[in-house]
N, C-alpha and C positions, 0 to 999 in steps of 0.2 A: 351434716351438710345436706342430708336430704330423708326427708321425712314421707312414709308408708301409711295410706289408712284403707282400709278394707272395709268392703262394705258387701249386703246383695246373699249373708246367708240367713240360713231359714231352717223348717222344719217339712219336710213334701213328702208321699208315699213314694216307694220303691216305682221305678219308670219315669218316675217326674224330670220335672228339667229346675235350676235354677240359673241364676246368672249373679256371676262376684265381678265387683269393682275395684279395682285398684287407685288410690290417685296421689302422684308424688306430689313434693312440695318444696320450697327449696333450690338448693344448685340441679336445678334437674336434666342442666345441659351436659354433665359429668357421667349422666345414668348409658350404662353400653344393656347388658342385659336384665331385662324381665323374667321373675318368675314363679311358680306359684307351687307349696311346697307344701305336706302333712306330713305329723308325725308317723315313724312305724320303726313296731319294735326290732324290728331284725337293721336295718338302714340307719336310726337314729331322727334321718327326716328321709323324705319318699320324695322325690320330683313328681311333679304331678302336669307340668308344661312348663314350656320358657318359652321366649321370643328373644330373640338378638337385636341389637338395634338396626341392623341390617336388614332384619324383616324375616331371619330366618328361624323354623319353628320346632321343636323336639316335643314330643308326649314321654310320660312315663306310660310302661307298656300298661298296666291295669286299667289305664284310663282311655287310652289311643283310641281313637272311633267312635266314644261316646261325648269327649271334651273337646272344645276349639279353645285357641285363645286368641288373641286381635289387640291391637295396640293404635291408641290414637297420641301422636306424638305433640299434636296441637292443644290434646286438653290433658299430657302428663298423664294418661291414664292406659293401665291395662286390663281386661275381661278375661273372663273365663265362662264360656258357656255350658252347662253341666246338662247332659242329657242322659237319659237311661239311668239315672242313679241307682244305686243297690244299696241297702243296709251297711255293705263294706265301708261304702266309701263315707260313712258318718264321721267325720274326723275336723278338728280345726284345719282352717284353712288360711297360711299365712303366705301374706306379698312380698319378694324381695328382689331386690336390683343390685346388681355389678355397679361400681361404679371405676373410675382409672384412679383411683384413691386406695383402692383396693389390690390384694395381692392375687385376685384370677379367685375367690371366692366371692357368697354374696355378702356385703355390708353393711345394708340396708334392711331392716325388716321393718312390717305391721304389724300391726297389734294381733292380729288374726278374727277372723268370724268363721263362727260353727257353720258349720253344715251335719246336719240329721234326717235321716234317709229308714225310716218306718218302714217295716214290713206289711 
């Protein structure tokens, strides 16, 4: 019912910035929250920021200070601006949304895009 594509990774040196796209597709009146997730092995997957439809914003702590995220409800899409990156944070990087279809998990995923972060 609602479909996830990511866009916006790359390859940058340690410090760099990039910036990931989000853009649903679909029943997208259905989507409550945003959010943007990596693998890790101890968690299974790592939050890495969400946004609520309410407009309210959580960080995963490794990232808190370096990441924003923003949400434009008029073009279905959400961001993620990546700053200060470190070698760590080299990980796929997938989109998913809540929807009220859903039982309080996400249900929606993208496809993911890399991001790689050089020493």
């Amino acid at each position: 019912q609602v479909q996830l594509v990511e866009s916006g990774g790359g390859l940058v040196q340690a410090g760099g910035s990039l910036r990931l796209s989000c853009t649903a597709s679909g029943r997208t009146s259905i989507i409550n929250s945003m959010g943007w997730f990596r693998p890790s092995p101890g968690k299974r997957r790592e939050l890495v920021a969400r946004i609520s439809g309410g407009g309210g914003i959580n960080y995963g702590a490794a990232v808190k200070g370096r990441f924003t995220t923003s949400r434009d409800n008029a073009k279905n899409s959400v961001y993620l601006q990546m700053n200060s990156l470190q070698p760590e944070d080299t990980e796929v990087y997938y989109c998913a949304a809540k929807t009220r279809f859903g039982l309080g998990g996400y249900d929606a995923w993208g496809q993911g895009t890399q991001v790689t972060v050089s020493r």
